[in-house]
C-alpha positions as CSV (number, residue, x, y, z in Angstrom):
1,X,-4.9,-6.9,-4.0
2,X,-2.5,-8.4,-6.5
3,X,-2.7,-9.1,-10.0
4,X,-0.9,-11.8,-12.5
5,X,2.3,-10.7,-13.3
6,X,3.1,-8.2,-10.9
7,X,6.7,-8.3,-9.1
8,X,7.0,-8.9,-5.7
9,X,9.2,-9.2,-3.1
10,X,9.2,-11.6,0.1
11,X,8.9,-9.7,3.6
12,X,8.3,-12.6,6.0
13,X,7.7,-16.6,5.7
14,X,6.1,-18.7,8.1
15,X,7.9,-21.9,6.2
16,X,11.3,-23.0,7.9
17,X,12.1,-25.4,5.0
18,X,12.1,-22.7,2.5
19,X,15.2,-21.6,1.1
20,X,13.9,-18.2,0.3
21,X,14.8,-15.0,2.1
22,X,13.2,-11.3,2.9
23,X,14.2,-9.3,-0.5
24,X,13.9,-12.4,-2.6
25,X,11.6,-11.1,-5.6
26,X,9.4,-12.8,-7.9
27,X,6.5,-12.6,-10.3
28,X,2.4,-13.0,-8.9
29,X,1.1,-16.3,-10.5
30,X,-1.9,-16.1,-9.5
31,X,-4.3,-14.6,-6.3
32,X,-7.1,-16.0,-4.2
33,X,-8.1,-13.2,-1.4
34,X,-10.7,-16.1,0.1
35,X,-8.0,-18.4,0.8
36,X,-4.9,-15.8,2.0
37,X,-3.3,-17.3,-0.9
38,X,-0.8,-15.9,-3.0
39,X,0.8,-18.2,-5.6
40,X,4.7,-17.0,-6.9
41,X,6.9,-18.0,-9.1
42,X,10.2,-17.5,-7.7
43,X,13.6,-15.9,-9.3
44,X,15.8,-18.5,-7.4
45,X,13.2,-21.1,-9.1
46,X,11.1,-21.8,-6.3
47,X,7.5,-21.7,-6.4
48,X,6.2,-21.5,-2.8
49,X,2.8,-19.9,-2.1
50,X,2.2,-17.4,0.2
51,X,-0.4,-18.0,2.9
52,X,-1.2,-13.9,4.0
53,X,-3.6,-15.0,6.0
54,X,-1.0,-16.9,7.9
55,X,1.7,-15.0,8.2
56,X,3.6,-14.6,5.1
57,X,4.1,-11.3,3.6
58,X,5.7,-9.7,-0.1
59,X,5.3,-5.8,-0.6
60,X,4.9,-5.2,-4.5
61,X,7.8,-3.6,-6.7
62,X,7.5,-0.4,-8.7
């Protein structure tokens, strides 16, 4: 699914306290596919998970 250090950018966030918005990109921290979780470190400094499995959504970067 996604690997450490692969770029990403946000799609869609479920969160409406986040400051981040679609085309934000960032770098894959880390993945766990059981969980839906997706954790990101931010370029705007922000490092907000993405829940997949609720709703959030980042397509990769080439």
């Amino acid at each position: 699914m996604y690997e450490a250090g692969q770029r990403v950018a946000l799609e869609t966030t479920t969160d409406p306290h986040t400051r981040l918005r679609p085309g934000d990109e960032g770098t894959v921290r880390s993945c766990n596919p059981s969980l839906g979780q997706l954790r990101v470190s931010w370029d705007s400094g922000s490092s907000l998970s993405m829940l997949l499995d609720e709703g959030d959504s980042v397509v990769p970067l080439s």
